[in-house]
VOGU-3710 file (C-alpha; in Angstrom, 3 decimals, decimal comma):
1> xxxxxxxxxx> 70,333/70,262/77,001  72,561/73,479/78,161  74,421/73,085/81,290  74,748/76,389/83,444  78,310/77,159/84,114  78,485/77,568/87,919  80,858/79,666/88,883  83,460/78,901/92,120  83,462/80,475/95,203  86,554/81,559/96,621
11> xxxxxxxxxx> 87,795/81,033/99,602  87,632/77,362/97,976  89,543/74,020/99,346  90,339/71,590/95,984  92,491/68,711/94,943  95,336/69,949/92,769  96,978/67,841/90,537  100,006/68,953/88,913  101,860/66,314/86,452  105,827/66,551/86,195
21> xxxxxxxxxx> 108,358/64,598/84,452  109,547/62,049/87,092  113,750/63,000/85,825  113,999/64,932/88,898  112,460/63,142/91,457  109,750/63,217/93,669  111,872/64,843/96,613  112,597/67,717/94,275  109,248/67,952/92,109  107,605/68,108/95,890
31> xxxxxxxxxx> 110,037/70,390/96,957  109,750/73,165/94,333  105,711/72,740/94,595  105,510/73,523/97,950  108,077/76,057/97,306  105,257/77,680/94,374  102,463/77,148/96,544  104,498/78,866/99,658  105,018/81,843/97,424  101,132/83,063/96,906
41> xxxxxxxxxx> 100,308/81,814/100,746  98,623/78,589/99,682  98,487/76,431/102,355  98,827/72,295/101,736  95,834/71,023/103,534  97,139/67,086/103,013  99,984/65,802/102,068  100,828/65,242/98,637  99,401/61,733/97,153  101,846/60,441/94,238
51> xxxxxxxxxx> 100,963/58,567/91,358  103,261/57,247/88,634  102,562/56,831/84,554  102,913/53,330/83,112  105,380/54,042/81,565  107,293/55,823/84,832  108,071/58,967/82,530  105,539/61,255/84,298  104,783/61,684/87,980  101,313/62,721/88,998
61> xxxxxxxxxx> 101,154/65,070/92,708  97,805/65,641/94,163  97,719/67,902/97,109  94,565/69,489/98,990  95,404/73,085/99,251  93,110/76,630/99,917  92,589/78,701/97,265  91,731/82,231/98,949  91,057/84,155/95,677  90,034/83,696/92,093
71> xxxxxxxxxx> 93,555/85,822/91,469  95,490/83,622/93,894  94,369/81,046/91,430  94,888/82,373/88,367  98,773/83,111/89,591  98,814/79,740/90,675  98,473/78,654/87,687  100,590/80,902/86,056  103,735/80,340/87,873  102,937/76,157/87,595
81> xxxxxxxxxx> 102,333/76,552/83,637  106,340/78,211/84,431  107,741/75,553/85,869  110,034/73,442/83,583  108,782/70,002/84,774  105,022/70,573/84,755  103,420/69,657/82,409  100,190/70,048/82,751  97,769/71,168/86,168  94,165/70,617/87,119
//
């Protein structure tokens, strides 16, 4: 069976979850995401939910925020794949 690939809609509201090393902190990790997210005007719908690896190496942030554009994503991304202490972002 062949699955369509639906394609998102922008202006779009989604969960983002960015994983960082937990060696800074959460006060700072939060701080220089809303910091990223400030920069291409995406607002934080709800505040960030934080979730911690077994082994407490890796910090997990999810935050609802509003994606206005399929470019606003894309630099998004960008600028999180940047970041020293993410490592990875869905």
């Amino acid at each position: 069976m062949i699955h369509k690939k639906e394609e998102i809609r922008y202006p779009v509201t989604i969960d983002l979850k960015v994983i960082m090393t937990s060696e800074s902190g959460d006060e700072k990790n939060i701080s220089d995401l809303n910091k990223i997210l400030s920069k291409f005007d995406v607002p934080l719908k709800k505040e960030w939910i934080i979730s911690k690896s077994n082994a407490g190496s890796y910090m997990c942030y999810t935050g609802k925020v509003y994606i206005a554009s399929k470019d606003v994503m894309y630099l998004l991304f960008e600028e999180l794949k940047r970041h020293q202490s993410v490592k990875f972002a869905i």
